[in-house]
N, C-alpha and C positions, 0 to 999 in steps of 0.2 A: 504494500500500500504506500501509496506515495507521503509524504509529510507534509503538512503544513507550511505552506510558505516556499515551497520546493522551487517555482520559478523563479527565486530572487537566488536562491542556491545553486541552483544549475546556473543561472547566470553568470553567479560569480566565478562558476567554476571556468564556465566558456572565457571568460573575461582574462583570468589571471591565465591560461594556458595560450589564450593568443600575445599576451602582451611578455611572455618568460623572454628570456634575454637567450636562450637554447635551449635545444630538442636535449637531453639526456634520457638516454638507457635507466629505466629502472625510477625513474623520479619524472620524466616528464617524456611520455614517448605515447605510442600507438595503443600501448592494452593501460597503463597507466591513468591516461586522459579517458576513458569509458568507465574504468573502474571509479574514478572520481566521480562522476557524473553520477551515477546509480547509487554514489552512498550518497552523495548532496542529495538525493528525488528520494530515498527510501531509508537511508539512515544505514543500511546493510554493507558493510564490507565482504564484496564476492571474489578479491582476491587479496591475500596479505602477503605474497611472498617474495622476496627483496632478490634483487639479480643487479650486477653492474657492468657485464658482459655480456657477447653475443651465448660466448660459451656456457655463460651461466643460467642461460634464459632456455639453451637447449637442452640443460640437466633438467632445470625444471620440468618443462614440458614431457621429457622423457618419463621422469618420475612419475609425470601424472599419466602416464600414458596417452598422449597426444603428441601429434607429429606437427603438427603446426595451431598455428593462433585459432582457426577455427575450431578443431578439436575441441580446444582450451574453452571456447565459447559456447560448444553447446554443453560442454560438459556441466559449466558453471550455470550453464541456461535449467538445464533441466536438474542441481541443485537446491535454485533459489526460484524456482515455477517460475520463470519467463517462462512463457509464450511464443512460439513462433507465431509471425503475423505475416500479413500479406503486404508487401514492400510497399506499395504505395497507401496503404492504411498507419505506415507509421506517423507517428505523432512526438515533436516535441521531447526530446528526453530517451527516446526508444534507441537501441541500439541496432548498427547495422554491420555488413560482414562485407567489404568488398573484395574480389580477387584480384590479387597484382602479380604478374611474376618478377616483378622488381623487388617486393617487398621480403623482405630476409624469411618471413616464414610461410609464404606463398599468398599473402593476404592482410589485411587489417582491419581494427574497428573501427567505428563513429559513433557517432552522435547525432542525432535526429536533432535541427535548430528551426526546422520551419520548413520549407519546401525543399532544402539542401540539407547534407550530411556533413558534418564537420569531422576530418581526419587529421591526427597530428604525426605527421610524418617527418622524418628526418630533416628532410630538405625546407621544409614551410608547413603552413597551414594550408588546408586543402580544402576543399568543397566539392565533392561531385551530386550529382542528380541522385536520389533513390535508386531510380531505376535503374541506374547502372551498377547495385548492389546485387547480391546473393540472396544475403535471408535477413531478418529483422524481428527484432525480440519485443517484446510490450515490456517495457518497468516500469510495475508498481509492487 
C-alpha cells in the first residue's frame, strides 16, 4: 500500500537522483534508483544489499540465483506482490524493465514519472517511452 504523502516522496527521490553530481555503482545507479522509489511510495525496503563493483553485483545476483537485473526483479516482484501490469497501464511510481544489450546485465529498471520512464544509467538520465519497455510492476 502506498503511504501517505508518497508523491512528495517519490518526488524527492526523482529530484535528488537527477541532480547527484555521478552515477555510482551501488549508491546511485540503475537497480539503486527503483529501489528508492518503492520505499519513498511504500515505506518497504525490497533490496538491502551493498555491492561496489561490477564483480560484486554479479556475486550477488549469483547468490540469489539470477543471471541478470530482470531475474532480480521478478524475483523481488513476486516477494513483495507487485503485480505484473500491462505497460501502458503503468502509472506514476510503477516500475519498468527495459532491454538493452549495452546494459552490463542485459537490461535495466525505471521508474514510471508520467507518460515516460525514468532510467539512471551510467552515462545520464534517460527517459524512454513505456512502450519500448518489457514488463511493468504496480507499487503499492
Amino acid at each position: 500500500m502506498r503511504v501517505e504523502n508518497w508523491e512528495c516522496k517519490l518526488e524527492s527521490v526523482i529530484q535528488k537522483t537527477i541532480n547527484k553530481d555521478k552515477w555510482v555503482l551501488g549508491k546511485n545507479d540503475c537497480v539503486t534508483f527503483p529501489v528508492q522509489c518503492i520505499e519513498a511510495i511504500t515505506n518497504i525496503k525490497v533490496f538491502n544489499t551493498k555491492y561496489k563493483s561490477l564483480r560484486e553485483a554479479k556475486k550477488i545476483l549469483k547468490s540469489m540465483r539470477s543471471k541478470d537485473i530482470l531475474g532480480l526483479a521478478l524475483k523481488s516482484a513476486k516477494e513483495n506482490n507487485f503485480k505484473q501490469i500491462d505497460i501502458n497501464k503503468a502509472q506514476r511510481g510503477d516500475v519498468l524493465y527495459y532491454k538493452s544489450d549495452t546494459a552490463h546485465f542485459n537490461g535495466t529498471l525505471g521508474v514510471c514519472i508520467g507518460e515516460k520512464v525514468m532510467f539512471n544509467w551510467s552515462e545520464s538520465i534517460n527517459l524512454k517511452n513505456k512502450e519500448d519497455c518489457l514488463i511493468a510492476w504496480k507499487v503499492e
